[in-house]
C-alpha positions in Angstrom: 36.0 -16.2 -31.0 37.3 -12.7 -30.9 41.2 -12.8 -30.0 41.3 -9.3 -28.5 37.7 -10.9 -26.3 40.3 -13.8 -25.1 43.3 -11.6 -23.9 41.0 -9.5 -22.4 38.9 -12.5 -20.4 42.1 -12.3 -17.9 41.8 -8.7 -17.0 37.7 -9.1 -16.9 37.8 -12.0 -14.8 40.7 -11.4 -12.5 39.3 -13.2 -9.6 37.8 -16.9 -8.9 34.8 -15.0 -7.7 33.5 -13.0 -10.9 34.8 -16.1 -13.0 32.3 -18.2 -10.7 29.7 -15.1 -11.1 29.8 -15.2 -14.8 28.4 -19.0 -14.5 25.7 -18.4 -12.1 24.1 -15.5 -14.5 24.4 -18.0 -17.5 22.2 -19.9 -15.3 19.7 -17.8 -15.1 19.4 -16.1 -18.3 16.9 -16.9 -19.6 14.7 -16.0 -16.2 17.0 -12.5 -16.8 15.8 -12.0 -20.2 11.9 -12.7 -19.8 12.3 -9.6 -16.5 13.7 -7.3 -19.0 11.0 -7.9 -21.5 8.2 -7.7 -18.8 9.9 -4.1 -17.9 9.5 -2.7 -21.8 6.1 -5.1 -21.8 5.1 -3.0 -18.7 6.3 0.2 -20.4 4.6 -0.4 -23.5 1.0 -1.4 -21.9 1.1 2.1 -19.9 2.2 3.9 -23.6 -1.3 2.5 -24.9 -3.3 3.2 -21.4 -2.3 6.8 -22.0 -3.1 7.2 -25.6 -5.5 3.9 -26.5 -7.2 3.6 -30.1 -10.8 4.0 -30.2 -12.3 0.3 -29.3 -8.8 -1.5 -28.0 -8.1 -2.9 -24.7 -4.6 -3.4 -23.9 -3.3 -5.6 -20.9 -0.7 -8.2 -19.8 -1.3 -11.7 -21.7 -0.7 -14.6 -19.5 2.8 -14.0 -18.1 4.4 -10.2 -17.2 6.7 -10.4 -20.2 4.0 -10.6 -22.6 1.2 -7.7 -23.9 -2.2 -8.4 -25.5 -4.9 -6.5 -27.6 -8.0 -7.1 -28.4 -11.4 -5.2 -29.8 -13.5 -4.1 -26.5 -16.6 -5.2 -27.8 -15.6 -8.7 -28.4 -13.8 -8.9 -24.8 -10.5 -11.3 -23.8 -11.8 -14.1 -25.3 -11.8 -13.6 -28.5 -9.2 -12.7 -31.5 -6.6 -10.3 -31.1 -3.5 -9.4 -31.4 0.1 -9.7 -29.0 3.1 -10.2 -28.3 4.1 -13.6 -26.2 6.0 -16.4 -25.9 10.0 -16.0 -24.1 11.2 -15.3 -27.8 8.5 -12.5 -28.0 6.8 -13.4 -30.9 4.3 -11.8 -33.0 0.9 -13.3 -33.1 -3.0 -12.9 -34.7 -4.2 -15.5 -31.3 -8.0 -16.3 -30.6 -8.0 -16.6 -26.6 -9.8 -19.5 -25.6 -10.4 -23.0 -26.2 -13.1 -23.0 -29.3 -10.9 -24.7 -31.6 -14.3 -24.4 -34.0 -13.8 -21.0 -34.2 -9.9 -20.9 -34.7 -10.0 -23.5 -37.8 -12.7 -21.1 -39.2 -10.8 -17.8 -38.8 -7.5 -19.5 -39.8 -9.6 -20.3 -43.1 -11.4 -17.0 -43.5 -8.0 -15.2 -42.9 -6.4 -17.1 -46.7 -9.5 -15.5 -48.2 -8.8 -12.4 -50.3 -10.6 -9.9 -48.2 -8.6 -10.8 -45.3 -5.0 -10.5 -46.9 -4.3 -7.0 -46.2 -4.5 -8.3 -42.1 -2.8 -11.8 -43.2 0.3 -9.6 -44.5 1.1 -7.2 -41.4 2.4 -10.8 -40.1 4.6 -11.7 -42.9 4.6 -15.3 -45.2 2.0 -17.8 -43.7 3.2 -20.6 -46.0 2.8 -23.5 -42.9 0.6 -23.7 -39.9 1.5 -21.2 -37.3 4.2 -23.1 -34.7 2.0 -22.1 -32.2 -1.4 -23.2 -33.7 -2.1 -25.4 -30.4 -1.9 -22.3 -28.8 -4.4 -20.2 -30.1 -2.2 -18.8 -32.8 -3.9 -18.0 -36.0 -1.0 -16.3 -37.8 2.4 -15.2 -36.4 5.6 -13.2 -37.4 8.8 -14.7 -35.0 11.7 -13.5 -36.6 10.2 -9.6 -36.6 13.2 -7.3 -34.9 12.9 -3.6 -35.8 16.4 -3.3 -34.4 17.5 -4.1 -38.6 20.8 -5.5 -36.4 21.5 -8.3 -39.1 21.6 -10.8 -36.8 19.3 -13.6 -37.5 19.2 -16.3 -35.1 16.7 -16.2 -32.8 18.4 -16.8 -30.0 20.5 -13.8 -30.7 17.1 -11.4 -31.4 15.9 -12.2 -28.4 18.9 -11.2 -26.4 18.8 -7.8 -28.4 15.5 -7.1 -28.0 15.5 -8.1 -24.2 18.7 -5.7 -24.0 16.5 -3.1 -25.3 13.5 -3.4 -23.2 15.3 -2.9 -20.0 18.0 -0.6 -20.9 16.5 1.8 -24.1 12.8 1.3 -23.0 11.7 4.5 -24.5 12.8 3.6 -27.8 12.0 0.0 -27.5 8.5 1.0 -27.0 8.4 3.4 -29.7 8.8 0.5 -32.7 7.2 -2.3 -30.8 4.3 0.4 -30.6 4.7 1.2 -34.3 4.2 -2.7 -35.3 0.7 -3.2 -33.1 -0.6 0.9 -34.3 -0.5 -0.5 -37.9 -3.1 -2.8 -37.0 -5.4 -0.8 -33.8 -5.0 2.8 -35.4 -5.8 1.3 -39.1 -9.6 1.6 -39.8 -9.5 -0.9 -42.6 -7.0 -3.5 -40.5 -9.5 -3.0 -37.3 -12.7 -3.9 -39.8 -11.1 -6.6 -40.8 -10.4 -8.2 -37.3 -14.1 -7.2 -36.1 -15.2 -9.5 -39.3 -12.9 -11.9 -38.6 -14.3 -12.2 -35.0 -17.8 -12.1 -36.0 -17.9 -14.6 -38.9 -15.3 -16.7 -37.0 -17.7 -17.4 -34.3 -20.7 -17.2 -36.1 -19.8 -19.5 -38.2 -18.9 -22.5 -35.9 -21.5 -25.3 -35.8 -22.6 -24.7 -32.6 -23.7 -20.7 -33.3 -25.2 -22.6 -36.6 -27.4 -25.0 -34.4 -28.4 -22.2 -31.8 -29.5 -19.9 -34.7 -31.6 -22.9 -36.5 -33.4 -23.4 -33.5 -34.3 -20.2 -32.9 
C-alpha cells in the first residue's frame, strides 16, 4: 500500500460517517460500475444512430450496460457483433438458441477465408468462455486506454471510470474498435457469409431444402 495513501486516510476520513460511507459504496460497486458503462453504452448507441454504416442496426443487447450490432438484413437473431457482459467484453455472438448454427460458424470462422474477421478479436486458441452464451469468438482483455494495468478487475474499473466521466472520448475508441468491422467492406462480407452459410448449413435448412 501507498504510505503517503495511509497518512492521508486520516484527513480523508475524518469522521465515523464518511469512514462508514466508504463501506456502503464498496457494497455496491459493482451495481456503480455496470450504470457508468450503460451511460458511455447509451452514449455510444446515439454516436452510431447519428452516423450508422450502410446495412448495421445498433441497439442495447440484453442489459443497459451493454451495446449490439448486427447486419439489417439478417435481423437480431442472428451473428453479430457487441460489447456485453459486467467486464465489457468483446464478442463475435450468434443471438439465439440454434446451437446448429453456432458450432457451424465457430467452424467456418478457423477456415482461411474467415481469418481476417477471426483476428479483429485477437488469439482464439480455446473455446470462447462464453461459448454457452452465444459467443463465437471474443477479445476480454481489449482496453484502448494502453494504461498497463492488466487485471481485469482493474480494466473494468478504468473503463467504467471513463464511460461516465470522459464519455466523449470513451466513445471515440470503443467506436474505433466496432468501425473496423461495420465500416470495413471486406470484414462486413465476411460476417454476411458467415451468417448465410452458418445457417444454411445446419441440418435442419439441409432437410427443408431436400424436400423442396
Amino acid at each position: 500500500m501507498n504510505p503517503k495513501l495511509k497518512e492521508q486516510s486520516i484527513a480523508i476520513f475524518e469522521s465515523l460517517e464518511k469512514w462508514n460511507a466508504l463501506f456502503e459504496l464498496y457494497e455496491q460497486t459493482n451495481q456503480i460500475m455496470d450504470y457508468w458503462l450503460s451511460i458511455g453504452a447509451k452514449a455510444l448507441i446515439a454516436e452510431f444512430k447519428s452516423n450508422p454504416p450502410s446495412g448495421w442496426n445498433c441497439q442495447q443487447w440484453d442489459q443497459p450496460h451493454e451495446v449490439r450490432w448486427h447486419l439489417t438484413e439478417f435481423g437480431l437473431e442472428s451473428i453479430g457483433v457487441g460489447f456485453g457482459w459486467n467486464t465489457w467484453e468483446f464478442h463475435l455472438h450468434l443471438r439465439g438458441a440454434n446451437k446448429d448454427v453456432q458450432n457451424r460458424a465457430g467452424s467456418l470462422l478457423r477456415e482461411p477465408e474467415f481469418q481476417p474477421l477471426l483476428a479483429v478479436f485477437g488469439s482464439q486458441d480455446n473455446t470462447p468462455p462464453r461459448f454457452r452464451a452465444g459467443s463465437i469468438a471474443c477479445d476480454v482483455t481489449f482496453n484502448p486506454y494502453n494504461s498497463g494495468q492488466t487485471s481485469p478487475e482493474h480494466r473494468r474499473r478504468e473503463l467504467a471510470w471513463q464511460a461516465a466521466h470522459q464519455t466523449e472520448d470513451f466513445v471515440g475508441r470503443m467506436s474505433s474498435i466496432v468501425r473496423r468491422i461495420t465500416e470495413n467492406s471486406t470484414l462486413t462480407a465476411l460476417l454476411r457469409d458467415l451468417n448465410l452459410r452458418a445457417k444454411c448449413d445446419t441440418p435442419a435448412t439441409n432437410a427443408a431444402l431436400q424436400v423442396e
